[in-house]
SERO-4910 file (N, C-alpha, C, O; in steps of 0.05 Angstrom, whole numbers):
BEGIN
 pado doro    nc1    nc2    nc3   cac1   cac2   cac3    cc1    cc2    cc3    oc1    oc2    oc3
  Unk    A    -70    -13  -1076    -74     -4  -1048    -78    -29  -1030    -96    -45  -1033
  Unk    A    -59    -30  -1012    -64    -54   -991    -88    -56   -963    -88    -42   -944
  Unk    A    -97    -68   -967   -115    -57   -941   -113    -78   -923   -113    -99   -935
  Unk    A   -111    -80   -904   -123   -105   -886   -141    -87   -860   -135    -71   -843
  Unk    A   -166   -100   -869   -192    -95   -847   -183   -103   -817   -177   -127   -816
  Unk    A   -179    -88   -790   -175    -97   -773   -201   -114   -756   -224   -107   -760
  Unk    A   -197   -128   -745   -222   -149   -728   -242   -160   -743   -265   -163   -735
  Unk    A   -231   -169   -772   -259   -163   -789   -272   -201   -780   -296   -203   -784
  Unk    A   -262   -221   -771   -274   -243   -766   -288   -235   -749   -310   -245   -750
  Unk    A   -282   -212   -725   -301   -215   -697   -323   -191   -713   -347   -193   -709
  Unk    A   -312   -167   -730   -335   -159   -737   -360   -178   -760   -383   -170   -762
  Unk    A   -351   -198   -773   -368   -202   -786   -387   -220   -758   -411   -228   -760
  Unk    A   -372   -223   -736   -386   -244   -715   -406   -230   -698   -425   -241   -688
  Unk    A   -400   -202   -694   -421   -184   -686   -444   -172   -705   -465   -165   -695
  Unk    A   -439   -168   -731   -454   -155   -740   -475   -180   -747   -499   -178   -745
  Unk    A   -462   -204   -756   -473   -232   -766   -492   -219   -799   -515   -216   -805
  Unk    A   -473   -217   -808   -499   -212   -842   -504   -231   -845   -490   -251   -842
  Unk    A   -541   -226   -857   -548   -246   -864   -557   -242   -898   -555   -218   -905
  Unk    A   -565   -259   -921   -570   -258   -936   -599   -227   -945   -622   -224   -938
  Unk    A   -583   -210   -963   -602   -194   -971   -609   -164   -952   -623   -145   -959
  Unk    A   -591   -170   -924   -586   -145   -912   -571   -129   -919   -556   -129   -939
  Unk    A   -575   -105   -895   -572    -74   -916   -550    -67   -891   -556    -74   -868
  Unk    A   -522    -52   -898   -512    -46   -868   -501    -20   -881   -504    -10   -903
  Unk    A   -486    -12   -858   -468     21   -868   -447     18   -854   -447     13   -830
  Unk    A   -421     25   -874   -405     26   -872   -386     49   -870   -368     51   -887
  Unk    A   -389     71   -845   -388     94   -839   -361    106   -841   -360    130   -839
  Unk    A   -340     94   -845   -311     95   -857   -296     71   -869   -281     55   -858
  Unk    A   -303     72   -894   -305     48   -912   -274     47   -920   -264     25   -928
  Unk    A   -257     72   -917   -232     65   -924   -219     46   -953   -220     53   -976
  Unk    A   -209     24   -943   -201     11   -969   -224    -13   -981   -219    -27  -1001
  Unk    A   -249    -16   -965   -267    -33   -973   -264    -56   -959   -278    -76   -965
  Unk    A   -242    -56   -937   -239    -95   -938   -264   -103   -919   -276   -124   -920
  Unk    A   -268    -81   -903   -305    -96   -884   -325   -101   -900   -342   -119   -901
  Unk    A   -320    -77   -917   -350    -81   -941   -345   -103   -960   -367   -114   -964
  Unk    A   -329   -112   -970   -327   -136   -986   -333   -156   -970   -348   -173   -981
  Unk    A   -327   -161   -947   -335   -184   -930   -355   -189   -923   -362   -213   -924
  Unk    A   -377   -164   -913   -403   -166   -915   -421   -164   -939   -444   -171   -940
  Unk    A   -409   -156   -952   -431   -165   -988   -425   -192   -994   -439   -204  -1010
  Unk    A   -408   -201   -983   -399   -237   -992   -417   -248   -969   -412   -272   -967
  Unk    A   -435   -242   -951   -445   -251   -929   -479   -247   -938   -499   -259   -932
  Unk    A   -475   -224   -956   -510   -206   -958   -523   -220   -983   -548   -219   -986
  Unk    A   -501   -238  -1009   -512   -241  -1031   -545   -251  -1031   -553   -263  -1012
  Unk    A   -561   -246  -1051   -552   -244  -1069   -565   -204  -1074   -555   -189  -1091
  Unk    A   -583   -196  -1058   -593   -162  -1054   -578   -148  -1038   -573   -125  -1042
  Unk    A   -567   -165  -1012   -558   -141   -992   -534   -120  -1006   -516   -123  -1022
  Unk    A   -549    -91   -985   -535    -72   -999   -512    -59   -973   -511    -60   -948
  Unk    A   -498    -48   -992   -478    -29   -968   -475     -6   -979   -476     -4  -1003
  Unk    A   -471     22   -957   -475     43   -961   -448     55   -946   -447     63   -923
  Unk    A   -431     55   -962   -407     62   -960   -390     95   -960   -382    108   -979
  Unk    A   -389     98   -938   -379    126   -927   -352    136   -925   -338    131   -905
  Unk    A   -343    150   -945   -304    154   -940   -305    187   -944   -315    196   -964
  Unk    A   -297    198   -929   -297    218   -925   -273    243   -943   -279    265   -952
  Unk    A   -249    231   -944   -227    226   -963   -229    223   -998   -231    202  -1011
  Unk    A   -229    254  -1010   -239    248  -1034   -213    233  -1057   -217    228  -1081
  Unk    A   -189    228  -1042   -174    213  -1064   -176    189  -1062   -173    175  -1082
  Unk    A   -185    175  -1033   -188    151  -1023   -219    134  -1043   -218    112  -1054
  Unk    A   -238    150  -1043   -263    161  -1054   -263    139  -1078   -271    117  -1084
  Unk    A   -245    165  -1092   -240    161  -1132   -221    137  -1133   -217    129  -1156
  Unk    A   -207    121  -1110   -195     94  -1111   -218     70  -1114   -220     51  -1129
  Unk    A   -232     79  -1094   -254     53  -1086   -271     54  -1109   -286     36  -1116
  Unk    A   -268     76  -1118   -302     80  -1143   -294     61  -1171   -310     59  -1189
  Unk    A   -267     49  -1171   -245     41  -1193   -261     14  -1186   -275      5  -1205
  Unk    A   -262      3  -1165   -274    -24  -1159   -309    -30  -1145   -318    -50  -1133
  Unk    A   -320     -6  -1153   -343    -13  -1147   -363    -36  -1138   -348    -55  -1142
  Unk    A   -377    -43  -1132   -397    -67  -1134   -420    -53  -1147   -421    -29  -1146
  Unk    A   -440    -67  -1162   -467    -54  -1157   -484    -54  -1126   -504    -39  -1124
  Unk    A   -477    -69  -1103   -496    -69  -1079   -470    -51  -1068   -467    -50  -1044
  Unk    A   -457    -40  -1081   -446    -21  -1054   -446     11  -1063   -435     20  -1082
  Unk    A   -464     26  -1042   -469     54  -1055   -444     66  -1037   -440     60  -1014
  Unk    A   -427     85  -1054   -402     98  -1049   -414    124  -1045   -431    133  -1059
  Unk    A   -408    132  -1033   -417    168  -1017   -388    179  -1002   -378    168   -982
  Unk    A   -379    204  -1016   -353    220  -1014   -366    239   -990   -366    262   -998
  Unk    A   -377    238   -965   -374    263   -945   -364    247   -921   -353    225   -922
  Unk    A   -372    265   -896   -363    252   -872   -387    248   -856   -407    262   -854
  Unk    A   -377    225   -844   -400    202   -829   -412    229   -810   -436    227   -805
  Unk    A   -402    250   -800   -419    265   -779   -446    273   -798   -462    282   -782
  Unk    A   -453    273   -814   -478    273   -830   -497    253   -833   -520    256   -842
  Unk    A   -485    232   -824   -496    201   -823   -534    202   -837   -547    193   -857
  Unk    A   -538    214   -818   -569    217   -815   -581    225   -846   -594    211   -861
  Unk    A   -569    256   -851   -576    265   -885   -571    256   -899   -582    264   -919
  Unk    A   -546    230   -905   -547    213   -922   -542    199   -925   -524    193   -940
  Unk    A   -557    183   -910   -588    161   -908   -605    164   -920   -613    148   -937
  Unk    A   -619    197   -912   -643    205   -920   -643    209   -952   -660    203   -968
  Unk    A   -613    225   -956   -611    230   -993   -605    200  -1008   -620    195  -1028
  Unk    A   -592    186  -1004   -592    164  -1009   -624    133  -1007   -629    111  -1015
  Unk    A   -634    150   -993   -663    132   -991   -648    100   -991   -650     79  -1004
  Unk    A   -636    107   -971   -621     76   -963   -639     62   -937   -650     74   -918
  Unk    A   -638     37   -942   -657     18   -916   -669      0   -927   -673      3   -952
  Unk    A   -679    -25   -915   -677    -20   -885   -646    -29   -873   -631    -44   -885
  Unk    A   -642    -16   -849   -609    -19   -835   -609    -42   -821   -625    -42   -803
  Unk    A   -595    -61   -823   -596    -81   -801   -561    -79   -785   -551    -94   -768
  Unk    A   -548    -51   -800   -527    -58   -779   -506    -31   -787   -505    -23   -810
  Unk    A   -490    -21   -766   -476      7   -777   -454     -2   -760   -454    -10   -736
  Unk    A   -429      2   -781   -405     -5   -772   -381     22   -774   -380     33   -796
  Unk    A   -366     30   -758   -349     49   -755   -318     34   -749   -315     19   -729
  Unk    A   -301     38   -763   -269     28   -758   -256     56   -759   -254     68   -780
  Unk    A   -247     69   -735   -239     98   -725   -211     96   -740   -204    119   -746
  Unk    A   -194     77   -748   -170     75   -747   -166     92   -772   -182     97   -790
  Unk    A   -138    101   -767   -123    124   -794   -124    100   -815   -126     78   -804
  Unk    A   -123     99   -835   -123     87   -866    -90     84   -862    -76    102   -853
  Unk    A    -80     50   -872    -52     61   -883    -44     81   -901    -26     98   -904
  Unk    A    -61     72   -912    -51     90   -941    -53    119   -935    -40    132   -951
  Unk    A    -62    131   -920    -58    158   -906    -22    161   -892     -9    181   -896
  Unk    A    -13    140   -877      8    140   -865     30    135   -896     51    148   -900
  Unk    A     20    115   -915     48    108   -927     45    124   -957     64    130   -971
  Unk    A     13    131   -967     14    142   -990     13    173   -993     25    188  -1007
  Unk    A     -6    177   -974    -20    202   -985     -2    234   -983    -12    253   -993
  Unk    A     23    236   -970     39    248   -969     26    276   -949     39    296   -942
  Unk    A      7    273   -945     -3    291   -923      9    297   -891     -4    312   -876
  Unk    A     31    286   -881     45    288   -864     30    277   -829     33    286   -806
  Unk    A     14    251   -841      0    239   -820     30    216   -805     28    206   -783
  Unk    A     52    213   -820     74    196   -803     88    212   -795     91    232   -809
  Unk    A    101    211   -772    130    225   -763    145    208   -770    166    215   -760
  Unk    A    149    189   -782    169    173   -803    187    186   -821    212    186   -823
  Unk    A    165    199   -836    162    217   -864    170    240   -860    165    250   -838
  Unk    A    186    254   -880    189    279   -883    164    293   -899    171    298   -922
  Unk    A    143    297   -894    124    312   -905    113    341   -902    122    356   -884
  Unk    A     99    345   -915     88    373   -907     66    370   -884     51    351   -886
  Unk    A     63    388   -864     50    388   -847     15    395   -852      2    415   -845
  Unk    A      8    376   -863    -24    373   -875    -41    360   -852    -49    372   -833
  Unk    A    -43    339   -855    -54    314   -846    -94    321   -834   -105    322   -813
  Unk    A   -102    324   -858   -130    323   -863   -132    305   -882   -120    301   -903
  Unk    A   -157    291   -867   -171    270   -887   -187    281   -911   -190    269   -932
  Unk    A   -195    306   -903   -221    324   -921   -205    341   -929   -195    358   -915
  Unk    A   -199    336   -968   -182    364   -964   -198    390   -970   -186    407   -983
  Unk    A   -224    398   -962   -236    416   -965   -235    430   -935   -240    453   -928
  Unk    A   -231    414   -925   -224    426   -890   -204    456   -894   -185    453   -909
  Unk    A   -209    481   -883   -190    498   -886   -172    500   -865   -153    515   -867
  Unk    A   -177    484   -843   -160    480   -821   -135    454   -829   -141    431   -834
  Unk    A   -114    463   -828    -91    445   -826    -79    439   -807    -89    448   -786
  Unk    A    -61    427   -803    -34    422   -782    -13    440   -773     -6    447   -751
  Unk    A      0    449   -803     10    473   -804     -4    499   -790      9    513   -774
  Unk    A    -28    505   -797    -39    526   -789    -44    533   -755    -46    554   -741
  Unk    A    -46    499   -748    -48    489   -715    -16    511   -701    -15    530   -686
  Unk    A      6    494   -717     20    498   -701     37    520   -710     59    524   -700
  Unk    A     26    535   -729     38    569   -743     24    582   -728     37    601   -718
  Unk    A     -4    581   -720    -18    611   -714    -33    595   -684    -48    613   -676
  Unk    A    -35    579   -671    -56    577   -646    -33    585   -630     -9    584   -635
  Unk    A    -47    593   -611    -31    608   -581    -25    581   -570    -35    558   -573
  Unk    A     -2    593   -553      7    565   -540     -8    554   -516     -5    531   -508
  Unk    A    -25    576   -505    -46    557   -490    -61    533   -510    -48    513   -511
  Unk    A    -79    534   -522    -91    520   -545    -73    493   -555    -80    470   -560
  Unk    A    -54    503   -554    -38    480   -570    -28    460   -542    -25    436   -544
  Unk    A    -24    477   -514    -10    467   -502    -42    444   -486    -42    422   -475
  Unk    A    -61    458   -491    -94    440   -494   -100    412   -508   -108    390   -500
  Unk    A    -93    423   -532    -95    396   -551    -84    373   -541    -96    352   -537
  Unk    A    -55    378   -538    -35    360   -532    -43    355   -504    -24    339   -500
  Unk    A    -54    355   -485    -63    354   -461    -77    329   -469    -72    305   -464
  Unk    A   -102    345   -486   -124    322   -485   -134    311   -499   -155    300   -496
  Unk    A   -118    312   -526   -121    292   -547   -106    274   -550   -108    252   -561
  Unk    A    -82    289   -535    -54    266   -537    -47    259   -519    -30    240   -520
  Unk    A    -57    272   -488    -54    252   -466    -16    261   -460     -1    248   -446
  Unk    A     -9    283   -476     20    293   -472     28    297   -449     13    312   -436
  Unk    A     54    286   -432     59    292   -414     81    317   -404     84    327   -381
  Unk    A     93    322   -426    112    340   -437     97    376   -455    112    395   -463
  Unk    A     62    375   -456     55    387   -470     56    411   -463     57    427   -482
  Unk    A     55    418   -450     73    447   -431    106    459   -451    109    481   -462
  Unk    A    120    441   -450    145    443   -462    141    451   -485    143    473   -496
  Unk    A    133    427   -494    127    423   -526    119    450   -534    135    462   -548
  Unk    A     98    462   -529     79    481   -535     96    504   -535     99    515   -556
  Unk    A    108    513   -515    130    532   -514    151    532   -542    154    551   -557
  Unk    A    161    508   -542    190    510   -559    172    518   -592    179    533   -611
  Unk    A    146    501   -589    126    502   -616    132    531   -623    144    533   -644
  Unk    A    125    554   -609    123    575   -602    145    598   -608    145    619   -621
  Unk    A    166    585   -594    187    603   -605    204    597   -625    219    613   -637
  Unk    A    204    569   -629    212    563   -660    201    577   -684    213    591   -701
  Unk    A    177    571   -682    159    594   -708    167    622   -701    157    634   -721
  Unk    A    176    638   -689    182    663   -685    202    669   -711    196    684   -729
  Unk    A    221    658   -708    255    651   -732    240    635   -761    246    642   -784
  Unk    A    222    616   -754    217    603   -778    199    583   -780    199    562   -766
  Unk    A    182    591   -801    156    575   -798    153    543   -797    166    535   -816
  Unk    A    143    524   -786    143    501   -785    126    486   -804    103    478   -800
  Unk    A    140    483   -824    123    473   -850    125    434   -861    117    421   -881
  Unk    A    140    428   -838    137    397   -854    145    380   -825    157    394   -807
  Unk    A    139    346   -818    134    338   -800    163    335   -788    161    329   -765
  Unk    A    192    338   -799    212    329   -798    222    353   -777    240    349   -761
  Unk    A    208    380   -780    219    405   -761    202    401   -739    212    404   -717
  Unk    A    172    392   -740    163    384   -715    168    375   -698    164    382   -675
  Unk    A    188    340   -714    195    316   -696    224    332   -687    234    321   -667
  Unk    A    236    350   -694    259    361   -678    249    381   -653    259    379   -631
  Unk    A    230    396   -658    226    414   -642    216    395   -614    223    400   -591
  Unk    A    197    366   -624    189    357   -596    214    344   -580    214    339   -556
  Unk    A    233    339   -597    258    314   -584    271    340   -568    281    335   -546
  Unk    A    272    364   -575    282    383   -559    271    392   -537    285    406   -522
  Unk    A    245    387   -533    232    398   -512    226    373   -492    217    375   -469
  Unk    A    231    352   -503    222    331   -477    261    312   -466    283    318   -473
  Unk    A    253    295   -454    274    290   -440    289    271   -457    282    266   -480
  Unk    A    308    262   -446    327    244   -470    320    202   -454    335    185   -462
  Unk    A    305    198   -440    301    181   -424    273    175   -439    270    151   -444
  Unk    A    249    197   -450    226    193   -455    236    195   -484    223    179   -497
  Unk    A    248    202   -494    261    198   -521    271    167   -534    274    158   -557
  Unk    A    275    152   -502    282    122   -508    269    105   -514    273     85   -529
  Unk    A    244    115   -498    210     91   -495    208     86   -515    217     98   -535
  Unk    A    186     53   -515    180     45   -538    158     56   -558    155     48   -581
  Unk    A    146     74   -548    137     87   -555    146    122   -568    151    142   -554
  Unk    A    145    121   -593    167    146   -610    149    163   -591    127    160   -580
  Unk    A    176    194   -593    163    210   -563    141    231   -582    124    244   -569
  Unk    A    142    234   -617    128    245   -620    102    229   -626     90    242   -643
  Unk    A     89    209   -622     69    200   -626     43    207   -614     22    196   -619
  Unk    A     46    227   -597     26    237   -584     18    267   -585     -5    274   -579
  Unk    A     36    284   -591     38    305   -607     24    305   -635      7    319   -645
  Unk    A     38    287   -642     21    284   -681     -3    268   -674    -19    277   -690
  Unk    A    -16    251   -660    -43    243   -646    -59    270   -646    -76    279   -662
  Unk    A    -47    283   -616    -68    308   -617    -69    322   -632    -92    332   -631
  Unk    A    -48    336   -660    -59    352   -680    -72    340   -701    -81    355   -718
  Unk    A    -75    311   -705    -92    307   -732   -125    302   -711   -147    307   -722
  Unk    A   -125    295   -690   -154    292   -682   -157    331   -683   -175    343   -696
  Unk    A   -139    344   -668   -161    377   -673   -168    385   -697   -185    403   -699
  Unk    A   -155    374   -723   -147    387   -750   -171    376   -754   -187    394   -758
  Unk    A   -184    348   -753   -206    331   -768   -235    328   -751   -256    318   -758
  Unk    A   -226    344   -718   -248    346   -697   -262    324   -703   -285    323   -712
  Unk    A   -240    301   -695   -254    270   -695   -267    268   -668   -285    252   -667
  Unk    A   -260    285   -642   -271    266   -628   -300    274   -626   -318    259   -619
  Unk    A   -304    306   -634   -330    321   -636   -341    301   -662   -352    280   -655
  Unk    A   -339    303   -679   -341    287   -701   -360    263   -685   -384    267   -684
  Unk    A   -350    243   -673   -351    211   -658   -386    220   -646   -407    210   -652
  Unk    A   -378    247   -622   -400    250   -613   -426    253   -626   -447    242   -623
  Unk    A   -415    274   -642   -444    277   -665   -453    263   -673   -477    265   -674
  Unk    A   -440    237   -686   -452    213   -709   -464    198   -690   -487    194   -697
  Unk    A   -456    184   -664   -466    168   -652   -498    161   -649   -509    140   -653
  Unk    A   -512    192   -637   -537    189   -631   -557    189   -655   -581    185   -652
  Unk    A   -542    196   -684   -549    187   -710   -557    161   -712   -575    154   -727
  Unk    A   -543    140   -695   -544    115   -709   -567    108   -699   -580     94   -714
  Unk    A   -584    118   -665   -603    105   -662   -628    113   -675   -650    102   -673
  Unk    A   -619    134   -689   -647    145   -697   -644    124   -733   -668    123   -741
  Unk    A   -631    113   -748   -628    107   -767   -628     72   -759   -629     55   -776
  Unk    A   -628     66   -733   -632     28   -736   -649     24   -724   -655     37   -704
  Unk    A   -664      0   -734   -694      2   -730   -682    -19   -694   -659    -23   -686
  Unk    A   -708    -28   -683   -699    -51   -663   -683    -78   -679   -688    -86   -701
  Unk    A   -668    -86   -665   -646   -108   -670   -633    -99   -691   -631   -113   -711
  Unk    A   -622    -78   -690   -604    -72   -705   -575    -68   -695   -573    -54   -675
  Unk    A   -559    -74   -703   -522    -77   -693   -506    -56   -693   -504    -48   -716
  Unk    A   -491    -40   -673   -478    -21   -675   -447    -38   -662   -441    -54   -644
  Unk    A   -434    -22   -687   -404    -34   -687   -385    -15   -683   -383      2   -700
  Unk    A   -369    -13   -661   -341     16   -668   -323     -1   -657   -322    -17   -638
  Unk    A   -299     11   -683   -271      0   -670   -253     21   -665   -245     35   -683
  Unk    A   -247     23   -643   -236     50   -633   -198     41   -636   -189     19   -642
  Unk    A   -190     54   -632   -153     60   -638   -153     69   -613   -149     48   -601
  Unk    A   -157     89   -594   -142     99   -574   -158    102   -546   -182     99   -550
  Unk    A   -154    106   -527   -174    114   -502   -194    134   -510   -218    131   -503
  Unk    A   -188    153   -522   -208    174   -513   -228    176   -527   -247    189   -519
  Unk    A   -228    158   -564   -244    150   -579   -271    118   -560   -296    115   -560
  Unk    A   -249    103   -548   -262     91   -523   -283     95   -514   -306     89   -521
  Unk    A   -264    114   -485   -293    121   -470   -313    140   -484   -335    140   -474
  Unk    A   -311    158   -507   -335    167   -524   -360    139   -518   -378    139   -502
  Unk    A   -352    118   -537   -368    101   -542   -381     89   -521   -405     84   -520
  Unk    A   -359     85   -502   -368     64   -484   -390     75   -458   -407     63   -446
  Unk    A   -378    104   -458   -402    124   -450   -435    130   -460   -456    130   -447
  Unk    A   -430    133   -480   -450    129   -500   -469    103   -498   -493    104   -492
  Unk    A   -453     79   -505   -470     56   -499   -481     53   -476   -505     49   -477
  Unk    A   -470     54   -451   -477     53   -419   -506     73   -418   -526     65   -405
  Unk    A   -506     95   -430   -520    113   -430   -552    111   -442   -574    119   -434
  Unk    A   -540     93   -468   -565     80   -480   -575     54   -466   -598     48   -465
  Unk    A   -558     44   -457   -572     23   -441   -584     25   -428   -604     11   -428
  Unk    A   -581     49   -401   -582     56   -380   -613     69   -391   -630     71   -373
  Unk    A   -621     76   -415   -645     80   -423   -661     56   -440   -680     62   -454
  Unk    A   -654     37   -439   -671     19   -450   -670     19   -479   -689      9   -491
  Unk    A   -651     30   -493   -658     35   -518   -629     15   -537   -632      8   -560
  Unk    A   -606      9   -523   -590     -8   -534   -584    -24   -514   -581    -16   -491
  Unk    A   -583    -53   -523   -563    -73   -501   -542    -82   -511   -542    -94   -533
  Unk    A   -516    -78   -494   -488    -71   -498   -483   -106   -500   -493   -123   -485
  Unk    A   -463   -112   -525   -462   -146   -530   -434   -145   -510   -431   -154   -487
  Unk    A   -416   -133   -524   -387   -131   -507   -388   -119   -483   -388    -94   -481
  Unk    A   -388   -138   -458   -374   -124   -437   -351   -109   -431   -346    -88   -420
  Unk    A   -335   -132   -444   -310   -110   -440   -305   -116   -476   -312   -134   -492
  Unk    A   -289    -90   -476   -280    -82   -515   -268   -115   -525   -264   -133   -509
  Unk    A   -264   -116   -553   -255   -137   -556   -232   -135   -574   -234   -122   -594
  Unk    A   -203   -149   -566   -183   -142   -589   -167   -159   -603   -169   -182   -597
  Unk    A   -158   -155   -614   -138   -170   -638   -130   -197   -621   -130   -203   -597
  Unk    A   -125   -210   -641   -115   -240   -637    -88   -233   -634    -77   -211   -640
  Unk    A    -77   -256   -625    -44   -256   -622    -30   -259   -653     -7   -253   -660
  Unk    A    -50   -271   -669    -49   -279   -693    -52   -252   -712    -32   -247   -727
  Unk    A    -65   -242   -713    -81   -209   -726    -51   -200   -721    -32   -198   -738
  Unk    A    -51   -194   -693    -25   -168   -689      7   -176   -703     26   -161   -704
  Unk    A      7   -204   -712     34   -199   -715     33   -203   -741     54   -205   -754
  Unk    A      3   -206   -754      6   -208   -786      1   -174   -788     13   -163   -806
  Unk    A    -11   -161   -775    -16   -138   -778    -10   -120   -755    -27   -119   -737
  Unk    A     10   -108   -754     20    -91   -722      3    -72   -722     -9    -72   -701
  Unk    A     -5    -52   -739    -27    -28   -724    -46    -32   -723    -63    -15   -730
  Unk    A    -60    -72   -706    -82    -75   -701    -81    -70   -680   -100    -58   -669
  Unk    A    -51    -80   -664    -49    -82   -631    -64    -60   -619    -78    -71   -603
  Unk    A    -68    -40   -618    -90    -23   -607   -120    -21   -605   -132     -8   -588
  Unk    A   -129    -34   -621   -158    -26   -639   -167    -49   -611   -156    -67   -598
  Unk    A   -201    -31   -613   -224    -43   -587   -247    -49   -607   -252    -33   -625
  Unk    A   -258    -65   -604   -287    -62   -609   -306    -71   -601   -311    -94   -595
  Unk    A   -322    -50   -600   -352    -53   -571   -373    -67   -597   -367    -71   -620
  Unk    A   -393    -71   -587   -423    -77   -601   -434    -73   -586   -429    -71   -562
  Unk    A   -465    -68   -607   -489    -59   -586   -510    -67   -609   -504    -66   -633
  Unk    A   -543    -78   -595   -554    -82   -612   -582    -57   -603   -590    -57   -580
  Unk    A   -592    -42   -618   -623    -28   -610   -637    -48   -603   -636    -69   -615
  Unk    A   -656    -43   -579   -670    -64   -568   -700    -44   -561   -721    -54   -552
  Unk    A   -698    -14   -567   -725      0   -562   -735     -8   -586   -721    -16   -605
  Unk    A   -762     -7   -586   -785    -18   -606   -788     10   -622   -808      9   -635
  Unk    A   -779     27   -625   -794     47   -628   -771     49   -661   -747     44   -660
  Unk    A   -782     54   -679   -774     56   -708   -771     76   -713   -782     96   -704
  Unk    A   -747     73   -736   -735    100   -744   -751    123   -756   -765    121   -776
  Unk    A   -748    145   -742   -760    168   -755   -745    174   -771   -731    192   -762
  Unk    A   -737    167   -802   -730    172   -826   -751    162   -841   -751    165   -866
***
């Protein structure tokens, strides 16, 4: 499994491990942040490693560390396990929002419009909500919602319609009938951009399928209750609306005395990063350190 950690020089430069610290790693994915910071923490520091993804899970568990505790749920729990884990003290909680390659090139779950796959694309496969199910059974208001405002669709009006009466004749079961139904409903001009026209369509149904951005909100106010003062909050966001979550959030805590925001403005890929690695070119990442005195109630 290939991984390359996106921003991981500027995150090891925000989080700064030091020998024998403890951090969390709230979508640990293929390991490459957590290996970098246990090479920073030797010879106690621990990491508490969060993948939500139980095939991704049973990959990483192949290469264990002993300082890295592996935990199969999703980070919106953050708080209960911490507490079941009797993990601490935290000196730093790191979040990388970005899809896993290996979701796009392995997992056959229908997270590429590249791919001819089946229309899955859940990280959790205990989730009973799918993709398929999005776009077989939600009314076309709902759908024509998602795509509004998860995907920022400008066409999602269309889209939602043709969604609609296509499934009438025949069910939409794999990503290859999707990516036809959207090239038919939008223009042949927005079909040119450099940007593929279904990239925002398949955006908004894997964030409703995985209710990442509800997800984002929930975990956040977790982290202050779980880092003591001077402790580091790290997110690297992929798109706007994962963004302003955060960047809202931080302003908010500041604006209460309880975090001071390191990044003014987000910070991104090198010119260097993006062309050894192209799906960094998007990725932001804010920092923040707790600066209220007041200690974790765990």
């Amino acid at each position: 499994m290939v991984h390359i950690p996106v921003l991981q020089k500027e995150v090891l430069q925000y989080l700064d491990p030091k020998p024998n610290e403890n951090f969390i790693d709230c979508t640990i994915d293929g390991g490459g942040h957590a290996i970098a910071i246990l090479e920073k923490t030797s010879p106690k520091g621990r990491i508490l490693g969060i993948e939500i993804d139980s095939e991704l899970y049973q990959k990483l568990k192949l290469q264990i560390s002993k300082r890295l505790i592996l935990v199969n749920d999703s980070y919106v729990n953050l708080k209960e396990i911490v507490k079941r884990e009797k993990f601490g003290p935290v000196s730093g909680i790191l979040f990388d929002l970005g899809m896993s390659s290996w979701h796009l090139e392995e997992s056959g779950r229908g997270f590429s419009f590249l791919k001819n796959e089946p229309l899955d694309m859940r990280y959790d496969l205990e989730n009973p909500l799918t993709a398929e199910k999005i776009v077989n059974f939600w009314s076309e208001p709902d759908i024509e919602k998602i795509l509004k405002e998860f995907g920022e669709e400008k066409f999602a009006k269309k889209i939602a319609q043709n969604l609609v009466e296509e499934r009438k004749s025949v069910p939409i079961k794999t990503t290859f009938q999707l990516v036809k139904i959207i090239k038919k409903a939008v223009p042949l001009r927005y079909q040119r951009q450099r940007l593929h026209c279904a990239t925002r369509t398949f955006q908004a149904i894997r964030i409703a399928t995985n209710k990442e951005l509800d997800n984002l909100e929930k975990v956040l106010p977790q982290t202050i209750e779980i880092l003591p003062a001077g402790g580091k909050l790290i997110v690297i966001s992929f798109h706007s609306l994962e963004d302003r979550i955060v960047k809202n959030f931080f302003r908010e805590k500041a604006k209460e005395n309880i975090l001071k925001i390191v990044t003014k403005k987000p910070v991104g890929p090198s010119l260097k990063e993006t062309k050894i690695n192209p799906r960094s070119r998007s990725s932001k990442l804010r920092a923040a350190v707790k600066i209220c005195p007041k200690q974790t109630n765990l």
